[in-house]
N, C-alpha and C positions, 0 to 999 in steps of 0.2 A: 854213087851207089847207095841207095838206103838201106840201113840194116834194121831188123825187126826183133827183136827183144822180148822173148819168151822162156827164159831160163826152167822153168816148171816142165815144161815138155820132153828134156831130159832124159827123167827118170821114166815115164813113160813108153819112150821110143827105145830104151836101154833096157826097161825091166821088164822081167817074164809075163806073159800072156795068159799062162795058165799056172792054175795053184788055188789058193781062198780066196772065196769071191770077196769083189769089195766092195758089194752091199751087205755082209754080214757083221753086226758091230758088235762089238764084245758089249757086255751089261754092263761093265763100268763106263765113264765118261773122259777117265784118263787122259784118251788119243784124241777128243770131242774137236778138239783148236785144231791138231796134224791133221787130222783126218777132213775137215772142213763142216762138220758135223753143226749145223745152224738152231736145230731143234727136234725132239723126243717130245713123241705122243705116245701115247697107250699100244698103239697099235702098226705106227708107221713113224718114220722121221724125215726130217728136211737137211737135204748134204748139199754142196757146192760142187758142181762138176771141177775135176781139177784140170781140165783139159776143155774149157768151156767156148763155146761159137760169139757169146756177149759177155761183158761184163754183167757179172750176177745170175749166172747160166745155173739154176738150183733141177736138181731132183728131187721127188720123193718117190721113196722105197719102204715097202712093209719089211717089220722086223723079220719074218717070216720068209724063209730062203721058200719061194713059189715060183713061177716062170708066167703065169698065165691071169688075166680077169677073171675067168671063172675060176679058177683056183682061190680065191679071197672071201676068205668069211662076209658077210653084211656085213658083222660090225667095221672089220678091215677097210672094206670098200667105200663105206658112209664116210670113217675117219679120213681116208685118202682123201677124198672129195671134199671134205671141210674144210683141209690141209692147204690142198691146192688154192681154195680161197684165201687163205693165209696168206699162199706164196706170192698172190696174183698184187694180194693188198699191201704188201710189205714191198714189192715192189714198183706198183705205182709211188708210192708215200719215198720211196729212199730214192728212186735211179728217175722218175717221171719219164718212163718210158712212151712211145707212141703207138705202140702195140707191143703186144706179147702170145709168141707160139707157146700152145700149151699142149701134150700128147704123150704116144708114147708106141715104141715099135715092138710090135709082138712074133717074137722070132727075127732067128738071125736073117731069113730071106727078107726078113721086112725093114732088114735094117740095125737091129739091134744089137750093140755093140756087146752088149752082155744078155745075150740071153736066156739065160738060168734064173736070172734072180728082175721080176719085174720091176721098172721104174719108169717112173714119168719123168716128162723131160718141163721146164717152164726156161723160154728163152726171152729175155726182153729184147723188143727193138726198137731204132730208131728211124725215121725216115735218113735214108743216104749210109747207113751202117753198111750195107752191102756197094760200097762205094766202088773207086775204078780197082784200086789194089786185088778186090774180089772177082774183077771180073777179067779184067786182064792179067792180071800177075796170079791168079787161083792164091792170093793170100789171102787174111783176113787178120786186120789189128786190131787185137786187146787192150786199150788203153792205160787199164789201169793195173796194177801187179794186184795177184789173186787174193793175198793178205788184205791188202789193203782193204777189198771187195767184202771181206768176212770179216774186219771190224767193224766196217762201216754197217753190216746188215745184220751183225747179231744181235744190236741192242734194239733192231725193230720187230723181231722175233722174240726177246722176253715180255714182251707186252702180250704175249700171247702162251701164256704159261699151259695150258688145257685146251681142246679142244669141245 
């Protein structure tokens, strides 16, 4: 029998549902490392899903508890979309993914695991990631532990100090 090795999942499956959302980040940086928190912009930031589908599974989220597109100032909206190139570029350069899902589900019918607080989702992939594990066992393995994931891609995010 193989076993699969996701210790993070945990506190997830154990901790409450409802409460402060957890795209809302306090103004200090304190929690930046716990929290998975990659980078701050003026207007949006880049987090680490901690429950991620790929290694390097990032969102971005406006500072701004919003729910919706229209809901996003221009400036908001232009920063997000800048971001995203950030995210697209940081991870070709660190993981050399062979594609990359990039989106975002608006409403819970549509999917959205939190949907009060908008976020995009950027997943990288590889060809065969969705191997037989995913199709026949409905697993799916994380290769690498999620730490590991967030040192290795915070230093390719300060190279990007501003937007």
């Amino acid at each position: 029998m193989q076993v699969l090795w996701a210790p993070w999942r945990m506190q997830y499956i154990l901790g409450s549902k409802h409460g402060a959302c957890v795209f809302c980040l306090p103004e200090h940086r304190d929690e930046d490392e716990e929290r998975l928190v990659l980078a701050r912009y003026q207007h949006c930031y880049v987090i680490m899903n901690k429950y991620p589908y790929n290694n390097g599974h990032l969102m971005i989220a406006p500072f701004r508890h919003v729910p919706g597109v229209t809901d996003l100032t221009a400036e908001e909206g232009h920063e997000i979309m800048d971001c995203l190139k950030v995210c697209v570029a940081v991870l070709e350069e660190s993981s050399k993914p062979q594609g990359i899902n990039a989106g975002l589900n608006l409403g819970e019918a549509a999917g959205a695991g939190i949907a009060a607080h908008l976020h995009f989702q950027i997943v990288p992939r590889w060809n065969g990631d969705a191997s037989f594990m995913a199709v026949l066992a409905e697993t799916r393995v994380v290769p690498e532990h999620i730490t590991e994931t967030y040192l290795r891609l915070k230093p390719f995010f300060a190279r990007y100090p501003q937007l």
